[in-house]
N, C-alpha and C positions, 0 to 999 in steps of 0.2 A: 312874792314870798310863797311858801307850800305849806301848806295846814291840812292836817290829818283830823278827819272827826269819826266820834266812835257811838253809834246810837244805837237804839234797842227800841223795838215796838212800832206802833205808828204815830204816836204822840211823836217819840221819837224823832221818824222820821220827818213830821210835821213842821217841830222847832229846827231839827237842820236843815228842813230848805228854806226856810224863814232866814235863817241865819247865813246860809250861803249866798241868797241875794244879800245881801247886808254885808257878807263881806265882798261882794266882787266889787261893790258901791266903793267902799272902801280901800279896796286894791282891785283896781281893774286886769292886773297879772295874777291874779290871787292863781296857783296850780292847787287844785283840792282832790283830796282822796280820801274816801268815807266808806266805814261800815253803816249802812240805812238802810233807805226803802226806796218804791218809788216816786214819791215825790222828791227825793234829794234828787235820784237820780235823770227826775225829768229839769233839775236847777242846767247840772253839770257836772262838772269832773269825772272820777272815776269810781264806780260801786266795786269794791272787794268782793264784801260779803251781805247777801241779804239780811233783813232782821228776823225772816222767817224761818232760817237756818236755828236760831237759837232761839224761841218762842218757848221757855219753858217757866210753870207756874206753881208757885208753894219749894216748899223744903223736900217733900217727896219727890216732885218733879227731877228737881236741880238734880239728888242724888243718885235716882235713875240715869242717868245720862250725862254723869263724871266723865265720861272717859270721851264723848264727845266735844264739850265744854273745853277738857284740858287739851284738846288737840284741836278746837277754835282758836286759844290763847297763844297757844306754841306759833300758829299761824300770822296771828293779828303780830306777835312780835318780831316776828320775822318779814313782813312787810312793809312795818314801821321801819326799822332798819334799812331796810335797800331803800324807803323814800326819803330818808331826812328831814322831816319835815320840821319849819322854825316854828311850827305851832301842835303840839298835840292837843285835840279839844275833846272832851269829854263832854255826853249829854246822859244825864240821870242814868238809866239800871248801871246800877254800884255794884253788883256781885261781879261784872265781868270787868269793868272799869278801874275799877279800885287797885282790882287786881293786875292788868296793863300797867295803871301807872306806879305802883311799887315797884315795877321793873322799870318803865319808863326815867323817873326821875332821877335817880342813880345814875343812868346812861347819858344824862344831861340834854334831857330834852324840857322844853318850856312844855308847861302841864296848865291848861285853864280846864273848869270846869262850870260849864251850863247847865244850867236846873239842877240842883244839889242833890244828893242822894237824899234818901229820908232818914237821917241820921237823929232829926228831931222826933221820929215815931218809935225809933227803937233802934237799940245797940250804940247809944251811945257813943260806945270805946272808938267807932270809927273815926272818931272826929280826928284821934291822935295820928290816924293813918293820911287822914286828909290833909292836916295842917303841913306831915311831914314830905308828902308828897304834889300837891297842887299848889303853884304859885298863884294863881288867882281864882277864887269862886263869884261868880254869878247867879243870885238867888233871884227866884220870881214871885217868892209868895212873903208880907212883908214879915210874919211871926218867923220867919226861918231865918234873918238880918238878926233878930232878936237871940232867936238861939245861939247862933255864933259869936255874938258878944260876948256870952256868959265865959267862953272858952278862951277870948283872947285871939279867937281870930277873925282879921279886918275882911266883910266881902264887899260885893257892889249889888245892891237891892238894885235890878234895872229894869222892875214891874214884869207882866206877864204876858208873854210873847201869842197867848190864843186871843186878847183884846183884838192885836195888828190881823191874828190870822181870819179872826172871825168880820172886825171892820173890813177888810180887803178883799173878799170876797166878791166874787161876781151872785148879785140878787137873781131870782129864778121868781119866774112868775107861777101863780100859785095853779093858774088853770092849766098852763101850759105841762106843770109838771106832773098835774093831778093824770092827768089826759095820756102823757108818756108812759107811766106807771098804771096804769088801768086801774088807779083810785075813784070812788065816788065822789060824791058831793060831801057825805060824814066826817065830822069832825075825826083830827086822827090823833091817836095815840102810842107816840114813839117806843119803841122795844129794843133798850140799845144793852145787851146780853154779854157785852166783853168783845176781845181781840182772840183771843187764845181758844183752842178747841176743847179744854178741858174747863176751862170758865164757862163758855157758852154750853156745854151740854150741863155744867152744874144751876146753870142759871134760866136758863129758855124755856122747858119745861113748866118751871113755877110762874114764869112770866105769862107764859100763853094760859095756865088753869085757868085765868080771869075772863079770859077773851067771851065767853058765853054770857055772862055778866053784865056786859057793857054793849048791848048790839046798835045802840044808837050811836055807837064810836066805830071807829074803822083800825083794829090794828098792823101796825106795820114794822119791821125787825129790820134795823139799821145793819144789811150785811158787812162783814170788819172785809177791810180790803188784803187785809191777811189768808183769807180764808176761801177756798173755793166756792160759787155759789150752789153747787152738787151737794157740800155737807149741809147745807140746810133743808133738804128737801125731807129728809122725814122728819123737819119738826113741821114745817110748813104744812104736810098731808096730813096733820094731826088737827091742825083748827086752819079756818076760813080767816087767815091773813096773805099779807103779801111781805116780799122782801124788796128792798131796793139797797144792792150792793152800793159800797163808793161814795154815797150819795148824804151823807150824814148829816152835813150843816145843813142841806138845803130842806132836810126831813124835817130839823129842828123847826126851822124855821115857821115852817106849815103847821108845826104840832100845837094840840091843847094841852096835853100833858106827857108824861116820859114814866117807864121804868128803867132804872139803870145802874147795873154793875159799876159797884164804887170804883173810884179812879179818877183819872183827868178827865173821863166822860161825865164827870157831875158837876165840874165846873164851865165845861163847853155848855150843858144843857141850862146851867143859873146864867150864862152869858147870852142865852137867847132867850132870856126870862120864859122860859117854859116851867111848869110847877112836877116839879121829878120826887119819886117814891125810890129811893136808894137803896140797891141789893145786894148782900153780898154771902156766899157762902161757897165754902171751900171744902177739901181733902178734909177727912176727919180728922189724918194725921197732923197736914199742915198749918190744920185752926188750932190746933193745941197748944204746937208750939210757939205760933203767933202771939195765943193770949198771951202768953207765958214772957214774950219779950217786948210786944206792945204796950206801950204808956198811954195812948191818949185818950181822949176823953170819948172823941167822934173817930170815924173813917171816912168823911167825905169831906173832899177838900173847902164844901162851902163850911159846910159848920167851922173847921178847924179854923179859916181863914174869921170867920166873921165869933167865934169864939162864941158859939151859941148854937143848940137846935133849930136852926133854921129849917133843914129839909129833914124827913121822917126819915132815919136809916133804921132796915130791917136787917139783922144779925143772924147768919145761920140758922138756928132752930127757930127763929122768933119768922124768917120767911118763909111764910109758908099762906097757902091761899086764902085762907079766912083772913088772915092781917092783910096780902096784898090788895083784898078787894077793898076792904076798910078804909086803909093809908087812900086807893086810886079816887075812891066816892070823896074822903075828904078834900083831898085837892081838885077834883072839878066844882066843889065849888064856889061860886061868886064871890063871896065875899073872903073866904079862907087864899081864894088868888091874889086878891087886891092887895095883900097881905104880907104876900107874899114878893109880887112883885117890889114892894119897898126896899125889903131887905135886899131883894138882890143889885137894886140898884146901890144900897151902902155897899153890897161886894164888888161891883165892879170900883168904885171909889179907893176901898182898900186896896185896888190889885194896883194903882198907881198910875193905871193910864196907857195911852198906846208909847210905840219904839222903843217895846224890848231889844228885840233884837236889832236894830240899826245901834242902839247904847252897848251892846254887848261887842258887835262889831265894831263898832270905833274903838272901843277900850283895849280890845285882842290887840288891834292892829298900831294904835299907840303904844302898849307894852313890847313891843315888839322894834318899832322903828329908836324908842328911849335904851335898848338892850342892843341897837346897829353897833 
């Protein structure tokens, strides 16, 4: 069978190659053609369009760069068309998605969506768009099963596909890596700044003020594989760290503690029970209109999941270096970790376990053989 998938980011492209092995498992003729990254494209099939093509961030961003975006769309639906595919999949960023499959569904193509928009943080109204156009949703976080009940629409909770990505991982040895990366012997603490070039210049700065702070730590900035390792050099020349592109879980893994631009990077960093100071701040314009449509309580996926303060999130004005140093002292220490690491093992609990994606792929490819 042929299946079209349509991803955004590197998370993105993360969960479509997760999910591409998963479906070839499942259909060993699977023909697949995908808007991702490189890792979909090191699974298989055919890459369109990169996801670095359309990297754009906040409500300012987007509107800059309309006329782009709509001659992405014009694009993406006119190769849906010449491929036919019996599966259009959709993976999270909803502004370009959403927007496909309003056109898609009409045209009678089968519509699944993996990892749900954030329909549960804000804008609501989308849901009527969703219900009218996606014949199947696939959520990974269990409060987001919850929210679609209230609606009247059935999804499939099939847990969260970074457990599988993070257990299957090849382990890296700590000396070896230390050794490759001209690290010392000092403990280190992870700088993961965002994907995008206007997050990472809104966020690196405040990240590195600290670095003088901490010299019995070694810091180190999780390069996004988005991003050329060139744009980081004048943050680099500015403090006595290092980068290591690409290399992200294996950072984790080594780390004592993390600062990290909210995202799905704050629940990769509670999956390798490291103790993370949550960052986030935005376009002036863009934080405005955020509040303005954002409901929840928290911004990082642990709090929301575990329905509680678990990790310190720092809020636009409230980031700034007297707090980051504060939040970074309290999480190294001993007992304030110990503490920590609890909860985060209630989070992985809550995320339901590993084989996201083999349960998403079985179900795609059952709704499909039931509709022969």
């Amino acid at each position: 069978m042929k299946y079209y998938i349509l991803a955004g980011e590197a998370s993105g492209d993360l969960h479509g190659a997760n999910l591409m092995k998963a479906l070839f498992v499942e259909d060993p003729e699977a023909e697949i053609r995908f808007w991702g990254g490189d890792l979909m494209q090191a699974v298989g099939g055919t890459l369109v369009t990169h996801y670095k093509e359309r990297a754009f961030m906040g409500f300012a961003e987007v509107l800059i760069n309309l006329r782009k975006i709509s001659k992405l769309i014009t694009n993406c639906k006119k190769d849906i068309e010449a491929f036919q595919p019996d599966a259009l999949i959709f993976i999270d960023n909803s502004g370009f998605n959403l927007r496909i499959a309003k056109w898609a569904k009409p045209e009678g193509f089968k519509t699944h969506y993996y990892v749900s928009p954030q329909v549960w943080a804000s804008r609501a109204s989308r849901v009527k768009t969703i219900k009218a156009t996606i014949d199947h949703m696939y959520v990974v976080l269990p409060f987001v099963a919850d929210f679609y009940k209230k609606y009247n629409y059935p999804v499939h909770f099939v847990g969260h596909p970074l457990i599988d990505a993070i257990a299957n991982r090849t382990q890296v040895s700590p000396q070896e890596f230390k050794k490759t990366h001209g690290l010392d012997d000092r403990p280190i603490i992870a700088l993961l700044p965002g994907s995008r070039k206007q997050e990472i210049n809104k966020m690196l700065s405040i990240m590195l003020s600290v670095v003088g702070d901490f010299p019995e730590y070694q810091f180190v900035i999780a390069g996004a594989p988005s991003q050329e390792v060139s744009f980081y050099d004048p943050f680099i020349q500015e403090q006595n760290v290092h980068l290591i592109a690409n290399k992200t879980y294996d950072l984790l893994s080594l780390s004592s503690a993390a600062l990290v631009t909210s995202g799905t990077a704050t629940l990769e960093t509670a999956l390798f029970k490291v103790p993370q100071v949550v960052c986030y701040k935005a376009n002036a314009i863009s934080y405005q209109i955020a509040k303005r449509i954002i409901t929840l309580k928290f911004i990082s996926l642990v709090n929301l999941v575990l329905d509680k303060e678990v990790v310190k999130e720092l809020i636009q004005g409230e980031l700034n270096t007297k707090n980051l140093k504060q939040e970074l002292t309290k999480i190294l220490d001993e007992y304030e970790r110990a503490k920590l690491f609890l909860k985060y093992y209630d989070l992985e609990k809550a995320l339901g376990g590993k084989g996201a994606s083999a349960k998403t792929a079985e179900l795609i490819v059952s709704s499909l053989k039931n509709h022969a």
